[in-house]
N, CA, C and O atoms as a GROMACS GRO file, in nm:
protein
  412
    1UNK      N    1  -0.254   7.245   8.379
    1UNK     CA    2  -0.231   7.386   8.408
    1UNK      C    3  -0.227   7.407   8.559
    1UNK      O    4  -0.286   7.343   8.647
    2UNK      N    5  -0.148   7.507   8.568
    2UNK     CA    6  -0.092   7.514   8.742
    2UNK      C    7  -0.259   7.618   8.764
    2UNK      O    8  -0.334   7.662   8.677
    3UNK      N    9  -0.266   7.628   8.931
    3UNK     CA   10  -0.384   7.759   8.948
    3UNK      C   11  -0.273   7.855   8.975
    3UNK      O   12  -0.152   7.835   8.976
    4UNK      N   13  -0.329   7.947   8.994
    4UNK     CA   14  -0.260   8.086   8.986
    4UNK      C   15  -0.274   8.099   9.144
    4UNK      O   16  -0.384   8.077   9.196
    5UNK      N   17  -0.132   8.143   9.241
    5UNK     CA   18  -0.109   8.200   9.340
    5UNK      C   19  -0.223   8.344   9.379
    5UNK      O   20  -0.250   8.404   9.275
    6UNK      N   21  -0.255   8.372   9.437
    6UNK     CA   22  -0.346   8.471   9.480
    6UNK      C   23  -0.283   8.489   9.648
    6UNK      O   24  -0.314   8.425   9.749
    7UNK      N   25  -0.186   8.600   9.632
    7UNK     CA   26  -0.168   8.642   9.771
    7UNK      C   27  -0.144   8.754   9.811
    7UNK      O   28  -0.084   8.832   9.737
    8UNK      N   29  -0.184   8.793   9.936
    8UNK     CA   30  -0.205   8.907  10.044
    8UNK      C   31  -0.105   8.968  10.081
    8UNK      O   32  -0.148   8.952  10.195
    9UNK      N   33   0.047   9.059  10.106
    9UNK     CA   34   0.154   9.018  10.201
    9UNK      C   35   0.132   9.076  10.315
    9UNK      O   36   0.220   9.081  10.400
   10UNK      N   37   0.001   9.133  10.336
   10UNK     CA   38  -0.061   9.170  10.456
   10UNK      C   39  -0.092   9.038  10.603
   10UNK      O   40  -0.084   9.059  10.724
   11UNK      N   41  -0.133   8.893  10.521
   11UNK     CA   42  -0.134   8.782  10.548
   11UNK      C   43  -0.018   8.764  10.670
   11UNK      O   44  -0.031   8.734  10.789
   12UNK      N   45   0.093   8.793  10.594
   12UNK     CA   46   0.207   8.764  10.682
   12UNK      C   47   0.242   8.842  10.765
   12UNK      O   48   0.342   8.797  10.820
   13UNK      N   49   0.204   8.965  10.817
   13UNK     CA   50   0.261   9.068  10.891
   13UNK      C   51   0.161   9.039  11.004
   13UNK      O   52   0.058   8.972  11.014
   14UNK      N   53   0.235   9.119  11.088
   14UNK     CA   54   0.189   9.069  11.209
   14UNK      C   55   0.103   9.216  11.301
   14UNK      O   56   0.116   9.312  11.225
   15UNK      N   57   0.037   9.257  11.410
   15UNK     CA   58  -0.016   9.408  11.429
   15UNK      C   59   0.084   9.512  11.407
   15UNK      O   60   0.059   9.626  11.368
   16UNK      N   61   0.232   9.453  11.442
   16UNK     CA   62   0.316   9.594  11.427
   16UNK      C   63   0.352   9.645  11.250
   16UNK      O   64   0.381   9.763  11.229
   17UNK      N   65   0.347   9.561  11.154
   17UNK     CA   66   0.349   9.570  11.062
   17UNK      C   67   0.498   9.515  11.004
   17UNK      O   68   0.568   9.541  10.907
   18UNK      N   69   0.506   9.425  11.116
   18UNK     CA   70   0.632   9.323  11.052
   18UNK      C   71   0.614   9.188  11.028
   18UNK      O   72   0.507   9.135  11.057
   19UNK      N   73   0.707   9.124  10.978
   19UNK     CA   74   0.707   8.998  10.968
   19UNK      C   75   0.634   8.918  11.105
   19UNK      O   76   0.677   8.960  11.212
   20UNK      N   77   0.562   8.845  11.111
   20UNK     CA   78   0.520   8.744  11.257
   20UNK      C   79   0.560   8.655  11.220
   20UNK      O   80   0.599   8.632  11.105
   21UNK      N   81   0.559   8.584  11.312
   21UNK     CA   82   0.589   8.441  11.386
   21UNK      C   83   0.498   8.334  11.232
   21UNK      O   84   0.376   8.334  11.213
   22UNK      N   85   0.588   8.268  11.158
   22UNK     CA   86   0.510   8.160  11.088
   22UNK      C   87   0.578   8.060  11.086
   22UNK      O   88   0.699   8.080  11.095
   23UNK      N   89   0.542   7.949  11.076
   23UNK     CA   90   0.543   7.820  11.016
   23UNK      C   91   0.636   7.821  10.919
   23UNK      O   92   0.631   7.891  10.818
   24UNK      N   93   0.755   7.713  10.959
   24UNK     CA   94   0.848   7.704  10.829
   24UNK      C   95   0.817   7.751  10.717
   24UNK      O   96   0.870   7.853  10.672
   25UNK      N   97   0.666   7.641  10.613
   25UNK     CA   98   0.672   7.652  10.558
   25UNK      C   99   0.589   7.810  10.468
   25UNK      O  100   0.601   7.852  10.353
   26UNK      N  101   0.513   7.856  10.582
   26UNK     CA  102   0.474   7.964  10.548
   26UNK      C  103   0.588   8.079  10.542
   26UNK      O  104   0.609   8.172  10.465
   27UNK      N  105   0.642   8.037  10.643
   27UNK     CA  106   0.803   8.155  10.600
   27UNK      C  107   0.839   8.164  10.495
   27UNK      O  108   0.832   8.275  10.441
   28UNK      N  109   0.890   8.056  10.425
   28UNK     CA  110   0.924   8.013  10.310
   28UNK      C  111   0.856   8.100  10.180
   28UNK      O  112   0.922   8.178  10.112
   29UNK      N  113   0.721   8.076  10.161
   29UNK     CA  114   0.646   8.115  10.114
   29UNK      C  115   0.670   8.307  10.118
   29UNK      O  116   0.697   8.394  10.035
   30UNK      N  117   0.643   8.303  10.253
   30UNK     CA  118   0.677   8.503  10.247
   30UNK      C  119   0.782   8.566  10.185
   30UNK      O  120   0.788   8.672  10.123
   31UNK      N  121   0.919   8.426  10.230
   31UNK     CA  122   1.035   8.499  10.180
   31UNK      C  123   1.034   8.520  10.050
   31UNK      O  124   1.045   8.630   9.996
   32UNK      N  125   1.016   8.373   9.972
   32UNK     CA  126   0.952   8.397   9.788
   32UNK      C  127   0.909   8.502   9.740
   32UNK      O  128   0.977   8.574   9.667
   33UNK      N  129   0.775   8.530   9.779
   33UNK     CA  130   0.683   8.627   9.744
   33UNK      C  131   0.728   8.763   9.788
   33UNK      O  132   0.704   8.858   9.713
   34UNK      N  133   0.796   8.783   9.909
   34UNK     CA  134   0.810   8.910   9.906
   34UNK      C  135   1.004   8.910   9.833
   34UNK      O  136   1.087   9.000   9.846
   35UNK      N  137   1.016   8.816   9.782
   35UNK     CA  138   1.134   8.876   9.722
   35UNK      C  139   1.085   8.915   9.576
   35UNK      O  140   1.165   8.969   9.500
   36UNK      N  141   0.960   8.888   9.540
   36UNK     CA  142   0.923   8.916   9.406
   36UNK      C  143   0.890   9.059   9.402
   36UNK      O  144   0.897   9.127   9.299
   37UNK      N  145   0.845   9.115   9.550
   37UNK     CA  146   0.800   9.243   9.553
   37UNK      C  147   0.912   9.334   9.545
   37UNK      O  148   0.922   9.419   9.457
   38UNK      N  149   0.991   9.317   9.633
   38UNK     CA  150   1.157   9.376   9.649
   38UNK      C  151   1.191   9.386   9.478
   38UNK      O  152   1.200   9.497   9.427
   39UNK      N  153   1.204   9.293   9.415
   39UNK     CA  154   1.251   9.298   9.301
   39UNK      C  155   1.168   9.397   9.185
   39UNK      O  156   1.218   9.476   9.105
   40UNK      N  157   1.037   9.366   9.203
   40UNK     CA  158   0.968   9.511   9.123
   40UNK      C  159   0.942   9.642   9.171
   40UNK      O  160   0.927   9.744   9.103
   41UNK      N  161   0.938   9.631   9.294
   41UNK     CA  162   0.819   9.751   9.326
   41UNK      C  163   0.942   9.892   9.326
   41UNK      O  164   0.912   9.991   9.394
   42UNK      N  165   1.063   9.892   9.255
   42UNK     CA  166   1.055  10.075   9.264
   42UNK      C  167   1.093  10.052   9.076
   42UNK      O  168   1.194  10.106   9.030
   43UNK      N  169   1.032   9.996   9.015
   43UNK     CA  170   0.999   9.980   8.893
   43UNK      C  171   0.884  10.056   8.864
   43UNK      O  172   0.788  10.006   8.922
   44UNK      N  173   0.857  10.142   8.808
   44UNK     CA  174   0.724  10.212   8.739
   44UNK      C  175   0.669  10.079   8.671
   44UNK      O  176   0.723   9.978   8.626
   45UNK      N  177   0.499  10.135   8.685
   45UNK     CA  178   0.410  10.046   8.664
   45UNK      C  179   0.433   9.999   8.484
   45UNK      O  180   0.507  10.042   8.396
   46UNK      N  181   0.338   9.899   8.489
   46UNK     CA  182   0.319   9.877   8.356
   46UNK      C  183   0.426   9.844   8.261
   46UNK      O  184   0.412   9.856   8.139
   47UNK      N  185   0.592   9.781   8.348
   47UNK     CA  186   0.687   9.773   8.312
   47UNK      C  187   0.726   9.602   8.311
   47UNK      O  188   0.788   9.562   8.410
   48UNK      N  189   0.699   9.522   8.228
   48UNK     CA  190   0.757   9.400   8.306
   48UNK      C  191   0.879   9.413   8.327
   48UNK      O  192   0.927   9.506   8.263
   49UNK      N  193   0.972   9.343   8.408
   49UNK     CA  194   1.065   9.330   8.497
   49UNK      C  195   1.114   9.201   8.493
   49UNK      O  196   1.055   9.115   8.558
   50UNK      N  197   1.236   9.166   8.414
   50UNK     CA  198   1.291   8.990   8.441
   50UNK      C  199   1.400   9.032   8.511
   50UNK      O  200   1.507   9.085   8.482
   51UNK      N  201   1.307   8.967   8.681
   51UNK     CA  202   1.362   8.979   8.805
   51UNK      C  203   1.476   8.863   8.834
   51UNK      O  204   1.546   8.871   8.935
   52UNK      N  205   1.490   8.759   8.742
   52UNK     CA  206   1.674   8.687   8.792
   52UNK      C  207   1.601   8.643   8.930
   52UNK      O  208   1.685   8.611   9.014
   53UNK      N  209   1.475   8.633   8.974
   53UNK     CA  210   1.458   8.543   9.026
   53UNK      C  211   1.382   8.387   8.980
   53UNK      O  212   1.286   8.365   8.906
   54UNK      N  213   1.477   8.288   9.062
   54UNK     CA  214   1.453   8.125   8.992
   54UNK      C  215   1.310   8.135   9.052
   54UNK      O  216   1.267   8.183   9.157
   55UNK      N  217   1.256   8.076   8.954
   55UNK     CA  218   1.066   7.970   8.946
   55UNK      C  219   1.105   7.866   9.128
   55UNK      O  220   1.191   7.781   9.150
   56UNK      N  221   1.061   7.890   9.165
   56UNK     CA  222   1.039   7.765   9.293
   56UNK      C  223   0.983   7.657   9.281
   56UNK      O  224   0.947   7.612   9.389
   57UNK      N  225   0.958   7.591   9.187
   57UNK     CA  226   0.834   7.473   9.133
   57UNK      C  227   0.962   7.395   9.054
   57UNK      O  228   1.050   7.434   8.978
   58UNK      N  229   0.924   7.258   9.116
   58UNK     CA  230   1.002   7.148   9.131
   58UNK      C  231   0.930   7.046   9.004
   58UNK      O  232   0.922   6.936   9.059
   59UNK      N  233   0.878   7.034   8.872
   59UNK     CA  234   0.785   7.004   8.746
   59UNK      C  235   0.863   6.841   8.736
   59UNK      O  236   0.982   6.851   8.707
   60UNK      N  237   0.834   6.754   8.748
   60UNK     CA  238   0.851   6.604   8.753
   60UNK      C  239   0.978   6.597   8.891
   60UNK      O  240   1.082   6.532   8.879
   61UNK      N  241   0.959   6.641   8.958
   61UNK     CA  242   1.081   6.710   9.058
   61UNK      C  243   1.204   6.709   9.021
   61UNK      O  244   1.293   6.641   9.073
   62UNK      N  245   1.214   6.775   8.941
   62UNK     CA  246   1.365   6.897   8.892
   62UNK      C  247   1.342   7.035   8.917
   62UNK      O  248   1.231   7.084   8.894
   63UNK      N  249   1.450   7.112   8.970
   63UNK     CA  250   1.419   7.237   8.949
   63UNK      C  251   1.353   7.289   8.820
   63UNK      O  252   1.378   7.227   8.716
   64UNK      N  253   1.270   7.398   8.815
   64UNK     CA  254   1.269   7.442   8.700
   64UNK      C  255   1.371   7.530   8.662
   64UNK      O  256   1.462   7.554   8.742
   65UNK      N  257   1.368   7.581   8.552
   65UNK     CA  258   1.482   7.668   8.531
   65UNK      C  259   1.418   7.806   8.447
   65UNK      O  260   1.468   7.890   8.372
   66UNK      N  261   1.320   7.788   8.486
   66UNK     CA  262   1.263   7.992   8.441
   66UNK      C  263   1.300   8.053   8.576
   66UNK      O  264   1.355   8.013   8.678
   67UNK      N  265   1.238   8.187   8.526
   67UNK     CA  266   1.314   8.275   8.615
   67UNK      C  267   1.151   8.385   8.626
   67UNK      O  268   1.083   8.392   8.523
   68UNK      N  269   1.119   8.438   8.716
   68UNK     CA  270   1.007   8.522   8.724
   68UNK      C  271   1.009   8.650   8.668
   68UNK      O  272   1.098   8.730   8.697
   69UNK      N  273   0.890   8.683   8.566
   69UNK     CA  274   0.879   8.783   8.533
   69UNK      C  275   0.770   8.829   8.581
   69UNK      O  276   0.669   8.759   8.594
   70UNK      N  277   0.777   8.983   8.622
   70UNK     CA  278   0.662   9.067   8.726
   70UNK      C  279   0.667   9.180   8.673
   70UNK      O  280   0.752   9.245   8.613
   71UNK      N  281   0.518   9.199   8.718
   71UNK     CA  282   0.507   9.388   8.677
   71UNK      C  283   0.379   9.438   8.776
   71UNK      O  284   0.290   9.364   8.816
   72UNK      N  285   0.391   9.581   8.803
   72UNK     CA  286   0.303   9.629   8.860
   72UNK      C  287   0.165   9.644   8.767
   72UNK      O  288   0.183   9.696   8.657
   73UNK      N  289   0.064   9.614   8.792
   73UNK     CA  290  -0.075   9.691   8.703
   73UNK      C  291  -0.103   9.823   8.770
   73UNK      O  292  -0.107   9.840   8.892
   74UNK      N  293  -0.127   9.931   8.660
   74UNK     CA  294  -0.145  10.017   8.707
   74UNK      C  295  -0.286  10.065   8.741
   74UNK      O  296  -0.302  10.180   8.782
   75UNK      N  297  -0.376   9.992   8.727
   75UNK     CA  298  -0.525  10.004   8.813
   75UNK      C  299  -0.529   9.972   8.924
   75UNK      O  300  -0.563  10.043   9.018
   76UNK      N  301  -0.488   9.838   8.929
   76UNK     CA  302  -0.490   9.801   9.088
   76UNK      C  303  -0.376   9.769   9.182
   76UNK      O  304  -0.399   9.689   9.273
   77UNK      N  305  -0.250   9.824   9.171
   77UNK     CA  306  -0.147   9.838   9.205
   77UNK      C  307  -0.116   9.698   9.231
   77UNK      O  308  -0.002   9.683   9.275
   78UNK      N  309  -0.180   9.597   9.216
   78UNK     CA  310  -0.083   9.438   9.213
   78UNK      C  311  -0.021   9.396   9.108
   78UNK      O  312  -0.040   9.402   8.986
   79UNK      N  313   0.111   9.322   9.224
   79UNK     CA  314   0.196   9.271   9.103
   79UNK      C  315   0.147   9.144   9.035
   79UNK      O  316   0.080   9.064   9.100
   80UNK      N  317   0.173   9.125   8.929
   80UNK     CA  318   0.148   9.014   8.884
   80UNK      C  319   0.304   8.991   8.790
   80UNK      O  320   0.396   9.055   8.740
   81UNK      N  321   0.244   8.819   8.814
   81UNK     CA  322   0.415   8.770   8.785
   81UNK      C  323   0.387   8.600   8.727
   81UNK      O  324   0.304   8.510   8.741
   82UNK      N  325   0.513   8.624   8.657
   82UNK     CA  326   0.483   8.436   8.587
   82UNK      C  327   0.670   8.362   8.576
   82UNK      O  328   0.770   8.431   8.561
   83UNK      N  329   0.669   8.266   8.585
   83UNK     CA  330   0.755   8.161   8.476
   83UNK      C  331   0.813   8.196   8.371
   83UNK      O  332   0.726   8.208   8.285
   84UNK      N  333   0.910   8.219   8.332
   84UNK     CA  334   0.948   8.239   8.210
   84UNK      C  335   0.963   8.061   8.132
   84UNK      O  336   0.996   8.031   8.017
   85UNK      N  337   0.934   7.994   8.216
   85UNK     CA  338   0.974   7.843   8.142
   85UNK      C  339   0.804   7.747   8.176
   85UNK      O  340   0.743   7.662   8.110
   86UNK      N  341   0.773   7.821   8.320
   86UNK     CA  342   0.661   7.684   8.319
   86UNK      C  343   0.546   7.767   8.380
   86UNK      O  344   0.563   7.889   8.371
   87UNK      N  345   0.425   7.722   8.444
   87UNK     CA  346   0.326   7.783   8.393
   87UNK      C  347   0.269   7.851   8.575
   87UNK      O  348   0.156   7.878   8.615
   88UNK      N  349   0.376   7.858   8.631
   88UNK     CA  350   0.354   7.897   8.784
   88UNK      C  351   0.323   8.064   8.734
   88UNK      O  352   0.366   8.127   8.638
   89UNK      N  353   0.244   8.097   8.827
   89UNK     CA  354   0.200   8.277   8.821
   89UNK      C  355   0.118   8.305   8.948
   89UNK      O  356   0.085   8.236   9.044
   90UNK      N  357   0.100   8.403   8.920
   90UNK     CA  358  -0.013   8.458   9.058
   90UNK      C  359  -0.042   8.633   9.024
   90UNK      O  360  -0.023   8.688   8.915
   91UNK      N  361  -0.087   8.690   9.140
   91UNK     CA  362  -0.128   8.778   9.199
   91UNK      C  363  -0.115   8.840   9.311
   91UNK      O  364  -0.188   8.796   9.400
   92UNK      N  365  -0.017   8.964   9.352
   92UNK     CA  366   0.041   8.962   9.503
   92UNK      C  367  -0.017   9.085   9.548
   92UNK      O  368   0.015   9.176   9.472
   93UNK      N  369  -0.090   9.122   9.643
   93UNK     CA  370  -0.123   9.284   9.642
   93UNK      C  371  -0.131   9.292   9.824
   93UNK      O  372  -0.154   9.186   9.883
   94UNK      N  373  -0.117   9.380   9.879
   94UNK     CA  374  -0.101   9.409  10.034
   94UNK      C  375   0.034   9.448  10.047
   94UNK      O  376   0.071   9.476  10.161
   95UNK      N  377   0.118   9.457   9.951
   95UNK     CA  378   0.253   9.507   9.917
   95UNK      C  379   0.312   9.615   9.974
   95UNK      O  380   0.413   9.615  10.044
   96UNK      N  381   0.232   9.722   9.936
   96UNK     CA  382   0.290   9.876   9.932
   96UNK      C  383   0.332   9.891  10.084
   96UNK      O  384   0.308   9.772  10.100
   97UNK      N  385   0.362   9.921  10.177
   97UNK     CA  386   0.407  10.012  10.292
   97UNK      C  387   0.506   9.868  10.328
   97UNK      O  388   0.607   9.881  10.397
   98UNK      N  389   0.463   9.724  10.272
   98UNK     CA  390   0.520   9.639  10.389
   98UNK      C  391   0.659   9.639  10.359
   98UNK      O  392   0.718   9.716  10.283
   99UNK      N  393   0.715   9.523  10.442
   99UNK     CA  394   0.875   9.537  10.497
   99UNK      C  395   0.995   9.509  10.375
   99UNK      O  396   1.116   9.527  10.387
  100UNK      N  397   0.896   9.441  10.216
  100UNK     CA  398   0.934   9.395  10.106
  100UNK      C  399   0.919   9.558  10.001
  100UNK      O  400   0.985   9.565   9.897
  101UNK      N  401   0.851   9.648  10.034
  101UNK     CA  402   0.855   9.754   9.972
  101UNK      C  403   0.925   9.846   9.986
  101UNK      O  404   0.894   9.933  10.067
  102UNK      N  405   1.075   9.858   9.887
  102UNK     CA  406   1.163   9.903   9.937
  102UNK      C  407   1.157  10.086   9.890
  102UNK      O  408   1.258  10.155   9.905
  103UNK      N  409   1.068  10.126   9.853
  103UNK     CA  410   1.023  10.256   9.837
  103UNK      C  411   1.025  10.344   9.911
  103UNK      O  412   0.980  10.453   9.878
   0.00000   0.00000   0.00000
């Protein structure tokens, strides 16, 4: 079993409240995650969402071929999101005002 992603997108912003300066591979990472946010967040809560975005997880190294499904919770305004094929998921919250919240 994969662990579950647990991320901030506050992490990535920088004092002005934009993107900063990261590390390839942390870029990488932001761009992912905040395209998961882009893709739900003017979705009303409590809605899952098959966002047509591809799984990033490479499983005996092949692409996978799920696609992410996300939804807002409506207690604690994070998205949460999974695999439609393999067992990648997480937890994304620091979302709301940033540069991925297209609201």
């Amino acid at each position: 079993m994969v662990g579950a992603w647990v991320v901030n997108m506050a992490h990535f912003l920088n004092r002005d409240g934009e993107v900063g300066r990261l590390p390839a591979p942390a870029r990488r990472l932001a761009d992912y995650f905040g395209s998961i946010v882009s893709s739900v967040c003017c979705h009303p809560p409590n809605i899952p969402i098959l966002s047509g975005l591809k799984c990033r997880r490479r499983p005996g190294r092949r692409p996978c071929t799920g696609l992410i499904i996300a939804i807002i919770a409506p207690d604690t305004n994070e998205i949460r999101w999974q695999c439609s094929a393999c067992a990648d998921h997480g937890v994304i919250s620091g979302w709301r005002g940033s540069p991925w919240d297209r609201k």
